[in-house]
C-alpha positions in Angstrom: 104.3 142.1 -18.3 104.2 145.6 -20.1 107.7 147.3 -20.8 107.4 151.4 -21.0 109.5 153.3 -23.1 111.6 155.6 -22.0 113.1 157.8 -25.1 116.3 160.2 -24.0 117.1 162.8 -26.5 120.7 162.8 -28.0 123.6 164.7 -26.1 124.0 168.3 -26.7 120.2 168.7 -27.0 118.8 169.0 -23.1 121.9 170.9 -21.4 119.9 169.6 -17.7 119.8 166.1 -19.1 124.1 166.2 -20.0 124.7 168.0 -16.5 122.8 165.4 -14.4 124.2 162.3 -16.3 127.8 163.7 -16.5 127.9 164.0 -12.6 126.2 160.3 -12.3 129.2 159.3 -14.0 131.4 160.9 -12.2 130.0 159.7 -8.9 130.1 156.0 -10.4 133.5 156.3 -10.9 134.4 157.2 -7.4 133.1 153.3 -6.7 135.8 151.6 -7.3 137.8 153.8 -4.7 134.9 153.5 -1.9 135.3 149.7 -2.8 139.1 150.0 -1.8 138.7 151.3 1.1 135.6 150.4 2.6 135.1 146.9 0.9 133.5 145.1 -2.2 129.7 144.9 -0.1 130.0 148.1 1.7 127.2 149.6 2.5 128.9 152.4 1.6 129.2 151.1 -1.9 125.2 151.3 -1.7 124.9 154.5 -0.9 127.0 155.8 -3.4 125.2 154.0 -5.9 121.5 155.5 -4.4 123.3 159.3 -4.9 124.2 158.2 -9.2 120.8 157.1 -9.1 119.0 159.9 -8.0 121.0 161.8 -10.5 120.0 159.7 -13.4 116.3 159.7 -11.9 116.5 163.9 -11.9 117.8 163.8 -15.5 115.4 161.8 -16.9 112.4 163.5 -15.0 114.0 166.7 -16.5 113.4 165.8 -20.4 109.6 164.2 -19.2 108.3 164.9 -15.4 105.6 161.8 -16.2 108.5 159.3 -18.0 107.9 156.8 -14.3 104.3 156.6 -14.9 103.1 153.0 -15.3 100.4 154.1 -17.4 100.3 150.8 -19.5 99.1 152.6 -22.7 102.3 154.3 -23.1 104.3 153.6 -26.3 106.6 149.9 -25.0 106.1 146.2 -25.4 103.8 143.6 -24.3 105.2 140.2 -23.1 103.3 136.9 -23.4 101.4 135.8 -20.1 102.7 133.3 -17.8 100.2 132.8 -16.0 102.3 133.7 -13.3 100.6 136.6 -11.3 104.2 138.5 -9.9 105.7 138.3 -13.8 102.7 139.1 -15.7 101.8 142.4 -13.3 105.1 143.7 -14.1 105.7 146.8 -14.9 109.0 147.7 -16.5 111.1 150.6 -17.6 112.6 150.0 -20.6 115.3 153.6 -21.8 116.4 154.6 -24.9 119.7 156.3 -24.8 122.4 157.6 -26.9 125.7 154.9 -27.3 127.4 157.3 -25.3 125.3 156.7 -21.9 125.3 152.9 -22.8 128.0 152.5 -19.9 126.1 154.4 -17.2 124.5 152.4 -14.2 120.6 152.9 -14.8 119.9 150.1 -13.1 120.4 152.4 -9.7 117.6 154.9 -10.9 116.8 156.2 -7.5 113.9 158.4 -6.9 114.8 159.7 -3.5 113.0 157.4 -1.4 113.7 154.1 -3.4 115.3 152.4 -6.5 112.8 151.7 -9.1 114.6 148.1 -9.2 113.0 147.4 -5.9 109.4 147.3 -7.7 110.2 148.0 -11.5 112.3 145.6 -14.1 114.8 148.1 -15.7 117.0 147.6 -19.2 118.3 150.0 -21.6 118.7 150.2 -25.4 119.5 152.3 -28.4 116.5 151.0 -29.7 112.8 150.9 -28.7 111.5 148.1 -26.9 109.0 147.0 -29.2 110.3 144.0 -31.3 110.7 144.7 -35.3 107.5 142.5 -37.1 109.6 142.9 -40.1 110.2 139.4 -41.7 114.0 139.9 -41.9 114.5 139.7 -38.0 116.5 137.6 -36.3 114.6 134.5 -35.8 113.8 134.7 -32.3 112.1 138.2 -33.0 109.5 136.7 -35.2 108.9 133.7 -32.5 108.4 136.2 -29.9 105.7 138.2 -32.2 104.5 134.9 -32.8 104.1 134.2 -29.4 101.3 136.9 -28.7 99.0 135.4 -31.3 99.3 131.6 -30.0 96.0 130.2 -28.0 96.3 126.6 -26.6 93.2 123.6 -27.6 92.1 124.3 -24.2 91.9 128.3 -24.6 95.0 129.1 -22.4 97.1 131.6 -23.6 99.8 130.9 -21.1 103.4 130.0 -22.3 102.7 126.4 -20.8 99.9 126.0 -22.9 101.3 127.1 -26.2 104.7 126.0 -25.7 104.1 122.9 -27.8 103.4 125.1 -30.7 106.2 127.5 -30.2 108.4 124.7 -30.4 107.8 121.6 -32.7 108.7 118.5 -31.8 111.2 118.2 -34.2 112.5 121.5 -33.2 116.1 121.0 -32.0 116.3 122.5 -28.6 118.5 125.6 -28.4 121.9 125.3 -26.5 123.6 128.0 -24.1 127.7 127.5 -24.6 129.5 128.2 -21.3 132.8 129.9 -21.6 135.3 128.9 -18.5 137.4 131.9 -18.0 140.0 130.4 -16.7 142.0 127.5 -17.4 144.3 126.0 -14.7 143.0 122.4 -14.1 143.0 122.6 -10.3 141.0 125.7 -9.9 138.3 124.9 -12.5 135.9 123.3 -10.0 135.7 126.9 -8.5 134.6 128.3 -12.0 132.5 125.4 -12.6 130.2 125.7 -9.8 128.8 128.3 -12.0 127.4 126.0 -14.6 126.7 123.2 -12.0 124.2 126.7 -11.0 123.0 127.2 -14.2 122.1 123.6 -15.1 120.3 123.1 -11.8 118.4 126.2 -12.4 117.5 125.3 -16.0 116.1 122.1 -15.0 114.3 123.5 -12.5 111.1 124.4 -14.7 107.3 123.8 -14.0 106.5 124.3 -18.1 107.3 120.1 -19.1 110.3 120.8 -20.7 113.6 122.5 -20.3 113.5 125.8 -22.5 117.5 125.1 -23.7 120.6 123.0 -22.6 123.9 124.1 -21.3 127.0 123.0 -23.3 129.8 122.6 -21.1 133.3 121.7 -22.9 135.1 119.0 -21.4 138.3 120.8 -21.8 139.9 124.1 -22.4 138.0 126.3 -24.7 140.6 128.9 -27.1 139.5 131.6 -28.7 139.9 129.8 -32.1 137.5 127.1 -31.1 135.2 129.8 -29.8 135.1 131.7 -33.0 134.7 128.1 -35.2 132.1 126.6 -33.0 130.5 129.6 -31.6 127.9 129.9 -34.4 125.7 126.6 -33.6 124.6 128.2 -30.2 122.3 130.7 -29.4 123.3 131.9 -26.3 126.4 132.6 -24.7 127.7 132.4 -20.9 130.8 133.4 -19.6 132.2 133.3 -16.2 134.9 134.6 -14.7 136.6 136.7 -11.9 133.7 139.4 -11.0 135.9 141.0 -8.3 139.0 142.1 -10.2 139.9 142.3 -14.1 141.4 138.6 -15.4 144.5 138.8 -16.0 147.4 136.3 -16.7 149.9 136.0 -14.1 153.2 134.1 -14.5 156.4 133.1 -12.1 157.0 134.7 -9.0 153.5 136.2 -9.0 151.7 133.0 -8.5 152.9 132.9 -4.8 149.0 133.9 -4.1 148.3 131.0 -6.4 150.1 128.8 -4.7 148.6 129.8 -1.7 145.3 129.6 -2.5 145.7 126.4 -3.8 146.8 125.2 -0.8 144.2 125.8 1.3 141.8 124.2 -0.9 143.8 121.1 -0.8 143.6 120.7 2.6 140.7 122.0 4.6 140.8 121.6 8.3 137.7 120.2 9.8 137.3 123.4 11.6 136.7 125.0 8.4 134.6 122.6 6.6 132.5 122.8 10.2 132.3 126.6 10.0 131.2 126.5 6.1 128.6 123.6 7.3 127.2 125.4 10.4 127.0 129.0 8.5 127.1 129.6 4.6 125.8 126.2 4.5 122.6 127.2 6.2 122.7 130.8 5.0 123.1 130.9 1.7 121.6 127.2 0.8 124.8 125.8 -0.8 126.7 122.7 -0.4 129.5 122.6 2.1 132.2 122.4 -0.6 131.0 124.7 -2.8 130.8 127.2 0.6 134.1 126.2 1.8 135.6 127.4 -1.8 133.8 130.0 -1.3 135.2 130.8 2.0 138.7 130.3 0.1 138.3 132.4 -3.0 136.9 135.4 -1.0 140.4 135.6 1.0 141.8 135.6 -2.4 139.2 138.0 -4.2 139.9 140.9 -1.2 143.5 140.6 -1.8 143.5 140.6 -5.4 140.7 142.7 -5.6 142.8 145.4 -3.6 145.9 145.1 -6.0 143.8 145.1 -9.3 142.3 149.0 -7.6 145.9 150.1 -6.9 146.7 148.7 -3.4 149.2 146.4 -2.6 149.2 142.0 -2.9 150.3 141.2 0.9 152.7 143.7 0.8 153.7 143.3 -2.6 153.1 145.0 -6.0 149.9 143.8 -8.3 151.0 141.5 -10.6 151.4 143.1 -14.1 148.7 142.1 -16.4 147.9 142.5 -20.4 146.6 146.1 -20.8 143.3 144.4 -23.0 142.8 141.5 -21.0 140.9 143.3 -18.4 138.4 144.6 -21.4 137.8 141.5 -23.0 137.0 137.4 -22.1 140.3 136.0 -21.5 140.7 132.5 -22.6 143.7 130.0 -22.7 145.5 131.3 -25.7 144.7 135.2 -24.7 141.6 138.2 -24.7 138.6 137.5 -27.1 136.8 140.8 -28.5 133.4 141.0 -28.7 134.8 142.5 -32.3 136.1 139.7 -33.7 133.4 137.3 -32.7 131.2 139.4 -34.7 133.0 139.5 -37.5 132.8 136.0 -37.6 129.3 135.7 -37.0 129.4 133.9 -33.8 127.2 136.7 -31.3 124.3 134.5 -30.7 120.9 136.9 -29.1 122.2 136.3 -25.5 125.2 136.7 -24.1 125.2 136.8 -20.4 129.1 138.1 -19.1 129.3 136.9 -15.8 132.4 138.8 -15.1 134.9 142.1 -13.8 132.5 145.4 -14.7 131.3 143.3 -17.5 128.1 145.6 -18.0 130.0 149.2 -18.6 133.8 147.4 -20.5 131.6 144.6 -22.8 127.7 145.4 -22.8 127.8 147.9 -25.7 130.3 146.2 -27.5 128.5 142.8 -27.8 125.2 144.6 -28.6 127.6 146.4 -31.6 128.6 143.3 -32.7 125.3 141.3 -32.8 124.0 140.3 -29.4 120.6 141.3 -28.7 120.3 140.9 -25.4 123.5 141.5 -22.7 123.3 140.6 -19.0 126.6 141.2 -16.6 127.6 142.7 -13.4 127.9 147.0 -13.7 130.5 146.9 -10.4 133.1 144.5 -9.4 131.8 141.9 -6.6 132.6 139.1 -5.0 131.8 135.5 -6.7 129.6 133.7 -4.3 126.8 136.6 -4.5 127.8 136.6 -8.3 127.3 132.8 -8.4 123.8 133.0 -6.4 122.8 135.7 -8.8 123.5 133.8 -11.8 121.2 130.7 -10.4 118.4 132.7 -9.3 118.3 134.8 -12.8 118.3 131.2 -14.6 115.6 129.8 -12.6 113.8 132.6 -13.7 114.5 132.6 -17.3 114.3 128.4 -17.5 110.3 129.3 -17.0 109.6 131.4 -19.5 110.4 134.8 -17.7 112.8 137.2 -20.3 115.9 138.5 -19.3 114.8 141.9 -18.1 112.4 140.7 -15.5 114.7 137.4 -14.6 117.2 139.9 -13.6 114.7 141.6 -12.2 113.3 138.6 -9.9 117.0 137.7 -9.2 117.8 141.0 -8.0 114.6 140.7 -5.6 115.7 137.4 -4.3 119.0 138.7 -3.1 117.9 142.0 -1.6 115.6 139.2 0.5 119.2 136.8 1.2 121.9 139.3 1.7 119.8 142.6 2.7 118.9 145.9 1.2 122.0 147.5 2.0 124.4 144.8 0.3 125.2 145.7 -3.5 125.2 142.7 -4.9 121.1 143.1 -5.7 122.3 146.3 -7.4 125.3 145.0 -9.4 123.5 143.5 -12.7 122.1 145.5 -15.8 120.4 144.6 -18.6 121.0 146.3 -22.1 119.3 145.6 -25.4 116.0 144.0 -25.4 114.5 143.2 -21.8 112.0 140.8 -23.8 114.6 137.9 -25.3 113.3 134.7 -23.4 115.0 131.2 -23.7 111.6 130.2 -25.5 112.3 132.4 -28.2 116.1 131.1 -29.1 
């Protein structure tokens, strides 16, 4: 695979460039509202995000007419072979921006036929793509350099065949923490179908071995703990609401709680039928895990409505912490990516499964360490969220890096849920495209 660069020049300096990307902005901001009315998986939602992309697309073509060409001699990165023939032809775009067009949604660059996601991996960075050589790195830099000089006893070059010298042995193998965003005892199943996901995806692997292990606490995880324990991991996955902004709700607002809770308790064998006989088949999930499904996405739409301004059946949104929609909320309150990297607890990957993570957290993390942050650019609902995650982790547990496993993921739900459902839309990449789990 061959990442391009893409370099932007800084604000202020191509008046075409600011003009395009301002009204992308503003067009990306009208989401939320067409979400509202129309629906989290609107089409409508996907054709608003086709008209930002085509803005983006015109103001990059405006700085360079050539800067899509896949001319693989063109300044960008090389990743190892696979030996995989639909990773290693890849092609991606890899753009350089200024911190202040971190937030915008480039991965709907739209040419005015297509996105480029449907054929091209896309991330962006305030750096190049090319890893530093230099010897001060972070450690996973110098394996991935490494990594392009190894050759296997047998002459393969593949990451099967030189995996035993990219790890030792006696290497300890690297671990992935997962971060439960919510805490309530009885509704933690419904968060922890997301790492039942992830692990199935991890050990899903043709290379031999698994490339790193999920670390799921037992218990409630505070931000305390976080911060104290954070630093022996080198990745970091956090899940939470992806349809609406976390938020701790107390008294009489738990009546949708209560609700919801309810119906989960006690499904009617209509409705575990109806999960069986339709998202069971469809979407290739268990019956539970597609009944809560069923049961969350009742309560996503309503409290999806009242976190955009509308009303919670009938009633106002519950009031919610002005920072907690802008940070991981854990059982004793919001964790900034701030203070986590003051305490030298960013690992290289940090993967926010969560509300807008992408445009509220992305440049933040990368700020305070992270090098490489995966997470939704748009609210949606959590059982395309959930698929997503599984699919982008099957990728990465062989070998692929996080650029082209979102990439690959993305491709696999176009193909499940259809070109003209978001969700394939919904994830960015920023940082490096080329951190792997082989490298951690």
């Amino acid at each position: 695979m061959r990442w391009i660069d893409i370099i932007l020049p800084e604000p202020e300096i191509n008046q075409t460039l600011d003009d395009f990307l301002a009204d992308a902005a503003k067009l990306t901001e009208e989401i939320e509202g067409i979400q509202l009315m129309d629906g989290l998986d609107s089409v409508n939602v996907t054709k608003q995000m086709a008209k930002a992309g085509q803005l983006l697309f015109k103001g990059v073509t405006a700085v360079d007419a050539a800067a899509f060409s896949p001319d693989p001699s063109r300044p960008g990165a090389t990743i190892p072979n696979l030996d995989m023939d639909d990773h290693d032809a890849l092609v991606g775009y890899h753009l350089v921006v200024d911190p202040a067009w971190s937030d915008l949604p480039w991965t709907w660059l739209h040419n005015g036929l297509a996105f480029l996601l449907e054929k091209h991996p896309l991330c962006w960075s305030t750096r190049p793509s090319k890893v530093p050589e230099g010897a001060g790195d972070r450690p996973w830099m110098q394996r991935f350099v490494r990594a392009g000089y190894l050759v296997a006893e047998d002459g393969a070059t593949s990451l099967r065949g030189t995996l035993p010298q990219l790890r030792q042995k006696d290497t300890r193998q690297p671990e992935m923490l997962f971060i439960p965003g919510h805490s309530d005892q009885r509704i933690r199943r419904m968060i922890y179908r997301e790492s039942e996901a992830i692990q199935s995806a991890l050990q899903n692997t043709h290379l031999g071995q698994t490339l790193t292990q999920l670390h799921v606490p037992r218990g409630t995880l505070t931000p305390t703990e976080l911060a104290s324990k954070g630093i022996v991991f080198q990745g970091l996955h956090f899940a939470g609401p992806t349809s609406h902004p976390a938020a701790p709700v107390g008294g009489e607002d738990q009546t949708w709680m209560g609700d919801l809770l309810a119906e989960m308790d006690a499904p009617s064998d209509r409705e575990l039928e109806d999960a069986i006989g339709i998202e069971g088949e469809v979407l290739g999930v268990d019956p539970i895990t597609s009944l809560l499904d069923t049961v969350s996405e009742k309560f996503e739409k309503e409290i999806a409505t009242a976190s955009m301004g509308g009303s919670l059946n009938g009633t106002p949104p519950p009031m919610r912490e002005a920072a907690s929609g802008h940070n991981w909320l854990l059982e004793d309150g919001p964790v900034e990516p701030e203070t986590l990297g003051s305490v030298g607890v960013v690992p290289p990957l940090v993967f926010s499964n969560s509300y807008r993570s992408q445009p509220e957290l992305g440049r933040r993390f990368i700020a305070a360490g992270a090098s490489t942050f995966v997470g939704p650019v748009v609210p949606l609902f959590s059982r395309p969220a959930r698929i997503f995650v599984g699919h982008c982790y099957d990728a990465m547990g062989n070998g692929w890096c996080a650029g082209s496993a979102v990439w690959r993921a993305s491709q696999a739900i176009r193909t499940e849920l259809g070109a003209d459902h978001p969700a394939w839309l919904s994830y960015g990449v920023q940082g490096y495209g080329s951190l792997a789990l082989q490298y951690l």
